[in-house]
Every structure is written in C-alpha cells, then in structure tokens.
DRENPA-3360 file (N, C-alpha, C; in nm, 2 decimals, always signed):
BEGIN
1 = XXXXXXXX = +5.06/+9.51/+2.00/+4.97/+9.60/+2.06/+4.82/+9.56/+2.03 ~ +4.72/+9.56/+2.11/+4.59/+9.55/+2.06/+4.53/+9.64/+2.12 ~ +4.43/+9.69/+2.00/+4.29/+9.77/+2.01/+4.17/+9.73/+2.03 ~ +4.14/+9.77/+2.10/+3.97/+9.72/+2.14/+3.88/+9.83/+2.09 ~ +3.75/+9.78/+2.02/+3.65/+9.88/+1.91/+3.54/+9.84/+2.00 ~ +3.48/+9.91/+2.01/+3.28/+9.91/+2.06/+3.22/+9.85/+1.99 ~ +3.11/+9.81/+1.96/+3.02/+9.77/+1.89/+3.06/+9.67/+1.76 ~ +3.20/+9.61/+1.79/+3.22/+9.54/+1.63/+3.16/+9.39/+1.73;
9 = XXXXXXXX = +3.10/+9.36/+1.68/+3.01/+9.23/+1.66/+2.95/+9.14/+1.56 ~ +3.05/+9.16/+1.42/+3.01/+9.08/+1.33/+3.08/+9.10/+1.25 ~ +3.08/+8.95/+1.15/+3.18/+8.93/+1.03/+3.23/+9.05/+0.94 ~ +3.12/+9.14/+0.94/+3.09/+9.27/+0.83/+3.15/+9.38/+0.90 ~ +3.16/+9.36/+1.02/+3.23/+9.49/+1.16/+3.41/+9.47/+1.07 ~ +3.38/+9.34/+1.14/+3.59/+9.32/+1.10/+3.60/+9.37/+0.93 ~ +3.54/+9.36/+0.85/+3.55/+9.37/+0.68/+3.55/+9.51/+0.70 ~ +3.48/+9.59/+0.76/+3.50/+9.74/+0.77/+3.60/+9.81/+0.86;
17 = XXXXXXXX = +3.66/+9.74/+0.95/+3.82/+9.76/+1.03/+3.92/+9.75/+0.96 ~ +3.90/+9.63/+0.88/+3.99/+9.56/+0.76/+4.03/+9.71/+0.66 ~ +3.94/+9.74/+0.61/+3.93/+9.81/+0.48/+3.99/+9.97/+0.60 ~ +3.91/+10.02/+0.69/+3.99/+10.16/+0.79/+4.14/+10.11/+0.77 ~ +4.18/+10.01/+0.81/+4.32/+10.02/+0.85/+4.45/+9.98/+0.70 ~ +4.36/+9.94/+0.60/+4.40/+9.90/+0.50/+4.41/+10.05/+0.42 ~ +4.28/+10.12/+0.41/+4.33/+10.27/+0.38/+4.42/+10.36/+0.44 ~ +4.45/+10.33/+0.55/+4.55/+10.44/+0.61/+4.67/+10.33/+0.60;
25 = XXXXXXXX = +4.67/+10.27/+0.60/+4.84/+10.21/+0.54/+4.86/+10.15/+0.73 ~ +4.81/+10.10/+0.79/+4.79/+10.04/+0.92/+4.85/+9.91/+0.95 ~ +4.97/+9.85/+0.96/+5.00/+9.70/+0.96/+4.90/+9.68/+1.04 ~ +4.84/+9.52/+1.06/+4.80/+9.44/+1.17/+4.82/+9.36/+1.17 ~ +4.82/+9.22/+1.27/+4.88/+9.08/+1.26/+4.70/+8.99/+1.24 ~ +4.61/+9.07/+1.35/+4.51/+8.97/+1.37/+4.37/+9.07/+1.39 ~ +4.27/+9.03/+1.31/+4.13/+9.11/+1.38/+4.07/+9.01/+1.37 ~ +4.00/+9.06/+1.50/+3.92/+8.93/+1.56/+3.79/+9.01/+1.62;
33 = XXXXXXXX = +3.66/+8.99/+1.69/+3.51/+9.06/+1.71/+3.62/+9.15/+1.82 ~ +3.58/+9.24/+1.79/+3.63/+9.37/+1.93/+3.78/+9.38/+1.96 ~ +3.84/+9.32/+1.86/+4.03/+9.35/+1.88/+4.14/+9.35/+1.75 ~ +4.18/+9.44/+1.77/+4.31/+9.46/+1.67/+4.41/+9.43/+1.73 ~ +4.52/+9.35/+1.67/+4.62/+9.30/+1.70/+4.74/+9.36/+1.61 ~ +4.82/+9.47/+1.66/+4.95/+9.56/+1.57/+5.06/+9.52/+1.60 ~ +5.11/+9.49/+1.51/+5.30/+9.48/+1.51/+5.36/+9.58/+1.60 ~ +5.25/+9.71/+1.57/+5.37/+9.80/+1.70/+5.22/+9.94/+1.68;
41 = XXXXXXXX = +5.27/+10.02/+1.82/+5.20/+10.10/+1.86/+5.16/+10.21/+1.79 ~ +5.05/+10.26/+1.79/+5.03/+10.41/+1.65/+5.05/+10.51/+1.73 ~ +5.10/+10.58/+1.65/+5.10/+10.71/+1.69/+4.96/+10.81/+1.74 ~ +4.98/+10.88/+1.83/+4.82/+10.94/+1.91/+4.75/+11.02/+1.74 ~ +4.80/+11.09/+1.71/+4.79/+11.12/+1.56/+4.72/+11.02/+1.42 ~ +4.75/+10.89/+1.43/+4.71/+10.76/+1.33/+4.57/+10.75/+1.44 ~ +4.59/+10.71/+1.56/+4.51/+10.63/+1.64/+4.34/+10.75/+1.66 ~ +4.40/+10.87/+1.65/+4.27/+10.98/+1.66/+4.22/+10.96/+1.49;
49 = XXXXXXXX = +4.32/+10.94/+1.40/+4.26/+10.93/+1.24/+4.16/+10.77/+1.25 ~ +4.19/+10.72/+1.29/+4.16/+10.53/+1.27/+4.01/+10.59/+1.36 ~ +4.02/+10.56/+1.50/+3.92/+10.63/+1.55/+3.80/+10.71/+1.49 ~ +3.85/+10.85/+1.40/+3.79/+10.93/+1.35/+3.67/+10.86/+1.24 ~ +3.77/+10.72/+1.15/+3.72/+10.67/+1.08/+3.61/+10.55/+1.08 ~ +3.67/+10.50/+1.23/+3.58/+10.40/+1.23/+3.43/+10.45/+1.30 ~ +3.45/+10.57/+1.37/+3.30/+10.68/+1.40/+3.19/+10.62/+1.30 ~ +3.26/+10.68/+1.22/+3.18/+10.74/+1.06/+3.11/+10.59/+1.04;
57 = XXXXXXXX = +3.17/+10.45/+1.07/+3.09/+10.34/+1.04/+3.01/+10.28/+1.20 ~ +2.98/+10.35/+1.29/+2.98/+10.32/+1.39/+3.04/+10.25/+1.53 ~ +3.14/+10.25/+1.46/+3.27/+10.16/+1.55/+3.30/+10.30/+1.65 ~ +3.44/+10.25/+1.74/+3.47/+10.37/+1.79/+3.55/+10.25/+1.87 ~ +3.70/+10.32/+1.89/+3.81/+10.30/+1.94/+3.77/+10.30/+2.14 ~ +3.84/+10.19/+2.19/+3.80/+10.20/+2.35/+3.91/+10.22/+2.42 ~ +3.93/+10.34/+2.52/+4.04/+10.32/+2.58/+4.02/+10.32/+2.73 ~ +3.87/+10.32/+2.78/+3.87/+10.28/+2.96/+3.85/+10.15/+2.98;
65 = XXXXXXXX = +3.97/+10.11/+3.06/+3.99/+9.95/+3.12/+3.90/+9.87/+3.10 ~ +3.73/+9.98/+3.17/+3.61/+9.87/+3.27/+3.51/+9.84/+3.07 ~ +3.53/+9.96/+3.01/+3.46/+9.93/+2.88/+3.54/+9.85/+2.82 ~ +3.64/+9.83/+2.83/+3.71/+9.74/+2.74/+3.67/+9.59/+2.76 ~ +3.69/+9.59/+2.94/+3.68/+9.47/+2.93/+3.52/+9.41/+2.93 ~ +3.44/+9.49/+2.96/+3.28/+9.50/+2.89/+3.27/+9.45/+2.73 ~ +3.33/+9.47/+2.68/+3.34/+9.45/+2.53/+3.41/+9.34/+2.48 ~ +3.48/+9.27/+2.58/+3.54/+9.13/+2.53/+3.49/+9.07/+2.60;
73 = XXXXXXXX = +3.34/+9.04/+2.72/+3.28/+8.97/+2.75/+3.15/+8.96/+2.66 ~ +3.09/+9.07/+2.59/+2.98/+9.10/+2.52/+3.06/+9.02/+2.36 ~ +3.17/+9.04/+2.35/+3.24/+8.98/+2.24/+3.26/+8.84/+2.26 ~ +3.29/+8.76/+2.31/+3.31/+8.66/+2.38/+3.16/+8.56/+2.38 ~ +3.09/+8.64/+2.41/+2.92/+8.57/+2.40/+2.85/+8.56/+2.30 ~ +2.93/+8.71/+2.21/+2.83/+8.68/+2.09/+2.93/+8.59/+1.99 ~ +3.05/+8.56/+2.03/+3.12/+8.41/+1.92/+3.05/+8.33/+1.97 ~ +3.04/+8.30/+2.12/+3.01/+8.19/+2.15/+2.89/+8.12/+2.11;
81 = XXXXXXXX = +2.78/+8.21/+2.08/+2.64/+8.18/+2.07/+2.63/+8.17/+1.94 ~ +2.68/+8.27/+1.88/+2.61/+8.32/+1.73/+2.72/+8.25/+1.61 ~ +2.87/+8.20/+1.60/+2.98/+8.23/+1.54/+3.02/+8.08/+1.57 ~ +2.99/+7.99/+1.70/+3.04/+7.84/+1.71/+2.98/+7.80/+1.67 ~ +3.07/+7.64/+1.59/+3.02/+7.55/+1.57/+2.92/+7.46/+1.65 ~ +2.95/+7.54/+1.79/+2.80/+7.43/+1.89/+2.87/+7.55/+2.02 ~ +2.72/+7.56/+2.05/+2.73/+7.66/+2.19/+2.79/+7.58/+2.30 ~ +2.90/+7.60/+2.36/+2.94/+7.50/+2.47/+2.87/+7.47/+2.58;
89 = XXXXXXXX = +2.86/+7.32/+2.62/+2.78/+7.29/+2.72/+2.81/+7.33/+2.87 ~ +3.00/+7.38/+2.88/+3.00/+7.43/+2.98/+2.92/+7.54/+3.05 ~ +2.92/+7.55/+3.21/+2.84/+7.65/+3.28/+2.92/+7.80/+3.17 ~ +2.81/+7.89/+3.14/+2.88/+7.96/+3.10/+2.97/+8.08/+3.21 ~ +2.92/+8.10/+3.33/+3.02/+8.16/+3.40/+3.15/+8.12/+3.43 ~ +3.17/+7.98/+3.39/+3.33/+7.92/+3.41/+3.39/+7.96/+3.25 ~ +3.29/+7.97/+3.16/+3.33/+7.95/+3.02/+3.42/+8.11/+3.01 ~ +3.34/+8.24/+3.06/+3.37/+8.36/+3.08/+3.50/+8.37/+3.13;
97 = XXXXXXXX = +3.49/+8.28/+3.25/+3.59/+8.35/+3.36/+3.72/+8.28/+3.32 ~ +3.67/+8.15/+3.26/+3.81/+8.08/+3.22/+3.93/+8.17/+3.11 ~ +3.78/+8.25/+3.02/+3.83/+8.25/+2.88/+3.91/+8.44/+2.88 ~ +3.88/+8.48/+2.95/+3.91/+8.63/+3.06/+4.00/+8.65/+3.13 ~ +4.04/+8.53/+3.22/+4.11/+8.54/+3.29/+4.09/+8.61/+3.45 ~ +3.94/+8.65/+3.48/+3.88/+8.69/+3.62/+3.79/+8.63/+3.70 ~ +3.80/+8.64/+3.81/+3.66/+8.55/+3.84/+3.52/+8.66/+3.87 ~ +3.46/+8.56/+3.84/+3.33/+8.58/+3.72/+3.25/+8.73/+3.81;
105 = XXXXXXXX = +3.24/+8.67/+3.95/+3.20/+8.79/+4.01/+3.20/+8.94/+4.00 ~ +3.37/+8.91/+3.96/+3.43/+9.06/+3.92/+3.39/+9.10/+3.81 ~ +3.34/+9.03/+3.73/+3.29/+9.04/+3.54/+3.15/+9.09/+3.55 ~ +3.09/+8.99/+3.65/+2.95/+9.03/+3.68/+2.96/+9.17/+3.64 ~ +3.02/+9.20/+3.86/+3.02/+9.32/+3.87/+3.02/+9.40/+3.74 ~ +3.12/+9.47/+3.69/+3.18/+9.55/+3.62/+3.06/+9.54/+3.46 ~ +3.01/+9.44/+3.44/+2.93/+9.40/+3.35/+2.78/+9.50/+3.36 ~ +2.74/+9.41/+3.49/+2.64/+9.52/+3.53/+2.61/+9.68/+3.55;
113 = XXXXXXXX = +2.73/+9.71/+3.63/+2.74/+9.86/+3.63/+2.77/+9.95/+3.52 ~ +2.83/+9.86/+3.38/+2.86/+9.92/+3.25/+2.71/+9.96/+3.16 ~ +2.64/+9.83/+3.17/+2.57/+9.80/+3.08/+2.40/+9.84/+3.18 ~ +2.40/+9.81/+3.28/+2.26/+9.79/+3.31/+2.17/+9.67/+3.30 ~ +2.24/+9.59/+3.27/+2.19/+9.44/+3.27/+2.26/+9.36/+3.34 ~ +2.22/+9.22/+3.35/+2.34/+9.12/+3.38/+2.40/+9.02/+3.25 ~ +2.48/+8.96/+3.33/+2.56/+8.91/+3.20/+2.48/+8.77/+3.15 ~ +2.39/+8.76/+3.23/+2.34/+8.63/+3.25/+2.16/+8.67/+3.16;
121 = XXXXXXXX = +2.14/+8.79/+3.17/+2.04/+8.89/+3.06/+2.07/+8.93/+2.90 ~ +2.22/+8.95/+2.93/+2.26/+8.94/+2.78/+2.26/+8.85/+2.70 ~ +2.31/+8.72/+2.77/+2.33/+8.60/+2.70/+2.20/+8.58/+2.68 ~ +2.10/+8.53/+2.73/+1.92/+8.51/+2.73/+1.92/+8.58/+2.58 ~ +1.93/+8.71/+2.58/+1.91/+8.78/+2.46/+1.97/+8.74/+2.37 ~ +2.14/+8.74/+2.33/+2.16/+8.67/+2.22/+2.11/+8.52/+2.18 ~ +2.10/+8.44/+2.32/+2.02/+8.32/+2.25/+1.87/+8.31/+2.20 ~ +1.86/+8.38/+2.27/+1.67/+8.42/+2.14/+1.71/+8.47/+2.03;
129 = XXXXXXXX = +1.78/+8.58/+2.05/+1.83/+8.61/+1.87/+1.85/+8.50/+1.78 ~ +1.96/+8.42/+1.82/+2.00/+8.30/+1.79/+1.90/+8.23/+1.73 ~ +1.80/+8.19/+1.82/+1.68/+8.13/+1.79/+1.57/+8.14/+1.69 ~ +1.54/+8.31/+1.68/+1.49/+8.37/+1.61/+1.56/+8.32/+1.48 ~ +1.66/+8.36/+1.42/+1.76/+8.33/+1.31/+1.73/+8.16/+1.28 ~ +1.76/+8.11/+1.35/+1.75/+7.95/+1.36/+1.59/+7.91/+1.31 ~ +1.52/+7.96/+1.36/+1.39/+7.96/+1.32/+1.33/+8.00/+1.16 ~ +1.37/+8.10/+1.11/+1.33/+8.17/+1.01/+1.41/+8.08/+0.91;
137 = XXXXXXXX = +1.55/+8.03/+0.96/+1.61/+7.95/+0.83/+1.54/+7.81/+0.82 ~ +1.44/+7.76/+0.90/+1.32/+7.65/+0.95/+1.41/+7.53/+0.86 ~ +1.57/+7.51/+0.93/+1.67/+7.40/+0.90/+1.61/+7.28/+1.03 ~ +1.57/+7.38/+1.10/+1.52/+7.32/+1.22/+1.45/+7.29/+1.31 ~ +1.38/+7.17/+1.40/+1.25/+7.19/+1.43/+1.31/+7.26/+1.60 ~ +1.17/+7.29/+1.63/+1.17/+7.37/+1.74/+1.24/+7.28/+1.88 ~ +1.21/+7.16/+1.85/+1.26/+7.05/+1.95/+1.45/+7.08/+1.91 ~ +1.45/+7.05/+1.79/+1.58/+7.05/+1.76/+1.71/+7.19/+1.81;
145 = XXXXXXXX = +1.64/+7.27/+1.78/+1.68/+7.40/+1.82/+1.70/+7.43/+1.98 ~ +1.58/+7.35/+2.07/+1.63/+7.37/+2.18/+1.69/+7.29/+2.27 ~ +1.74/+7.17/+2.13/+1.85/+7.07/+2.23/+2.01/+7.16/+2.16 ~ +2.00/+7.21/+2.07/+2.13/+7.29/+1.99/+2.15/+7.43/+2.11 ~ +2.10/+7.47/+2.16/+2.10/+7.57/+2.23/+2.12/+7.54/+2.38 ~ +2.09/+7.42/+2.40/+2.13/+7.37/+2.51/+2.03/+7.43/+2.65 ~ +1.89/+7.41/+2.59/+1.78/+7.46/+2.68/+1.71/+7.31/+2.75 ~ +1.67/+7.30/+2.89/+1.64/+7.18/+2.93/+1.50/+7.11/+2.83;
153 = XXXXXXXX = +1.51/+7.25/+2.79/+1.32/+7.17/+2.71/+1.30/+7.28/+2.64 ~ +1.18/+7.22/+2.54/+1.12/+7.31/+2.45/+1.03/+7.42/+2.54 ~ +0.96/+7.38/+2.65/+0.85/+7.49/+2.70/+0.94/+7.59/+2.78 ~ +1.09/+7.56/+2.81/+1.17/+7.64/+2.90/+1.22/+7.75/+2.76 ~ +1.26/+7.70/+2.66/+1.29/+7.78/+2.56/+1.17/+7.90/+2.53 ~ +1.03/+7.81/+2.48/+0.97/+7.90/+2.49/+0.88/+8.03/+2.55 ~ +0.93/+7.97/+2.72/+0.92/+8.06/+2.79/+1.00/+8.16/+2.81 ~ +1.15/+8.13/+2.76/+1.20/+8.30/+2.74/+1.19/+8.32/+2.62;
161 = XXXXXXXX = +1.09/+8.25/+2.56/+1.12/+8.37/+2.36/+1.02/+8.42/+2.41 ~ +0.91/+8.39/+2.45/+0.80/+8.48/+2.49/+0.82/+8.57/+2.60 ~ +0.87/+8.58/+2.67/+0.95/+8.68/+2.78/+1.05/+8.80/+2.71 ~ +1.07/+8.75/+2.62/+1.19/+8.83/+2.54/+1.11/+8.92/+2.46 ~ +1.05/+8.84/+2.37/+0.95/+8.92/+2.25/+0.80/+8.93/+2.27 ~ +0.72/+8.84/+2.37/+0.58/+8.89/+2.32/+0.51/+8.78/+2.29 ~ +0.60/+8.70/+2.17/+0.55/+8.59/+2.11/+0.60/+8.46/+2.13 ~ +0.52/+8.33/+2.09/+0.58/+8.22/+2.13/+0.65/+8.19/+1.97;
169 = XXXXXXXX = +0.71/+8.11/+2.01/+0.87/+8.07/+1.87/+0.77/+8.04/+1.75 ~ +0.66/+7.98/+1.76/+0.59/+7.90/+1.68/+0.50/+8.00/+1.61 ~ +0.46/+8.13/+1.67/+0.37/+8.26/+1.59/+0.46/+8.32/+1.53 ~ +0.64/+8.39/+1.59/+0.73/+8.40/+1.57/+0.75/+8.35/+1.39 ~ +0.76/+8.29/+1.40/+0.80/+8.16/+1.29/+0.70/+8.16/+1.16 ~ +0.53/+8.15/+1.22/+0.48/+8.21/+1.10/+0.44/+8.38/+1.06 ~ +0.48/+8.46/+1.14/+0.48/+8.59/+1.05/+0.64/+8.61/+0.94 ~ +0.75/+8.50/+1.02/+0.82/+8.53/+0.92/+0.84/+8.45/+0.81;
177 = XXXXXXXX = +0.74/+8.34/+0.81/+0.71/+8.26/+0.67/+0.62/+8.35/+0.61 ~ +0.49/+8.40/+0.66/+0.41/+8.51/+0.61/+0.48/+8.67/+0.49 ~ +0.61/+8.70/+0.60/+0.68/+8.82/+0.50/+0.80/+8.76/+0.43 ~ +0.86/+8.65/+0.41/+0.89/+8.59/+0.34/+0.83/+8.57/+0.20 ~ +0.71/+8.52/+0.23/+0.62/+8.47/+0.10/+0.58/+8.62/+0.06 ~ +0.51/+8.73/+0.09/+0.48/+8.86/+0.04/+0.61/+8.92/-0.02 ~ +0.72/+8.91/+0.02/+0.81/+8.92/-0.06/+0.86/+8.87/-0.18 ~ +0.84/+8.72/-0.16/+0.88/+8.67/-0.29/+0.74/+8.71/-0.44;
185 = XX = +0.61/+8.74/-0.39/+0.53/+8.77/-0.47/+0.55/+8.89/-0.55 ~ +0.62/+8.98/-0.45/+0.64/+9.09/-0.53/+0.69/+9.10/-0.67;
% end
C-alpha cells in the first residue's frame, strides 16, 4: 500500500516519517520524497493517528487523486534537480511523463490548476535554488554551473536568476561571501 505526504521534500522530511511511523509501531518496506510504501493497509484509526502526527511536523497525509498526483510531479523534480547525480539532459516533459506514466498535457493540466503555476515555473525555481546552493558552496564557477544545469549559456542562466530574485548570480554570490565572513567573525 502507499501513502502520499504533502510537503515531504527532503532528506530530513523522510528522517521525520521514519521516526512518526517507527513510534507508532508502523511496518514499511520503502520511504522515498512524498511516499510510503506498507506491507499492508492501516486501519482509518492508525492512518488519522500517523496523519495527526505528521501535522505537528508539517507533513500531512494526501488522499485527493489530483493532489496526489501534484505531489509526485513536484517530488519527482525536486530528486531530479536537487538529489541527482546530474540533472538529466532529457526534454523534461518526456522525463515527467515517462516517469508518471501520463501524457504530459494531462500533468500540465492538473499541475496548473492545483498549484497556480506551471510545471515548467516550478522547475525554473528549483533550478535557481539549485544554483543559489551551488553558488554559495563556490565548488563552482558560474560557467561551470550553467553547463551542470544544463542552461544554453551563462547570460541565459543569468537571466532567470535575475528574473527569479532581483539579483544577478554574481551580487547573489557576494552578499553570501559577505554573511558568511560576518559570521565566522563573530
């Protein structure tokens, strides 16, 4: 049986699912970003307790179809971007629709109407995040970053970090060498 959670989007999400379903005595086989995978079904009773609990850490148990599947495309993008060893060079709407099992239009759809964006707005965003992150760990140069990311060019990159935030990657970059170093003075 699998559960689908809202907002679990990171390593520290699943360690806090881990630990809900480990206190209530909960077999699982597999957690993975936005799914539990059970040997067998809970009782409505376990499933409102598990629920109840993962509230409290801001998780929350999903049980409408269109959010579900909203949440394993939002899940699915943020492995892909943030969690692989290399962002895939495939188109990502074949990457989606392959990896889903719908065609993509239908994902759009349902994407958009859930969220208020498109799916093609979300990704933009987690790859600036990405970038942001990538930047501040300065493993990498800005050229470097936007052949890792799979952007045709550095000025295309930097025209959505500056679209996204305000700032170009390169001011970006020194305010967070700047509160880096005020920190370490302290």
């Amino acid at each position: 049986m699998k559960l689908y959670i809202k907002y679990m989007v990171s390593q520290r999400c699943k360690m806090m699912v881990k630990e809900e379903l480990n206190k209530l005595d909960i077999p699982y086989t597999t957690i993975e970003l936005g799914v539990i995978i059970l040997p067998h079904a809970l009782s409505s009773k376990m499933r409102d307790q598990l629920n109840s609990n993962l509230k409290i850490s801001g998780l929350e148990l999903l049980d409408d179809q269109r959010s579900i599947l909203v949440e394993r495309i939002k899940n699915l993008i943020i492995e892909m971007i943030h969690y692989s060893e290399e962002v895939p060079r495939v188109n990502y709407s074949d990457f989606i629709s392959k990896h889903l099992g719908f065609e993509y239009a239908y994902l759009a759809k349902i994407f958009s109407e859930v969220k208020g964006i498109t799916i093609q707005q979300f990704i933009i965003i987690n790859k600036i995040e990405r970038v942001k992150e990538l930047l501040i760990y300065e493993e990498l140069s800005l050229t470097e970053i936007a052949y890792v990311m799979h952007y045709s060019s550095v000025a295309h990159l930097s025209y959505q970090f500056k679209k996204l935030t305000g700032l170009t990657p390169t001011f970006f970059k020194s305010i967070a060498n700047k509160r880096r170093k005020n920190l370490e003075d302290l």
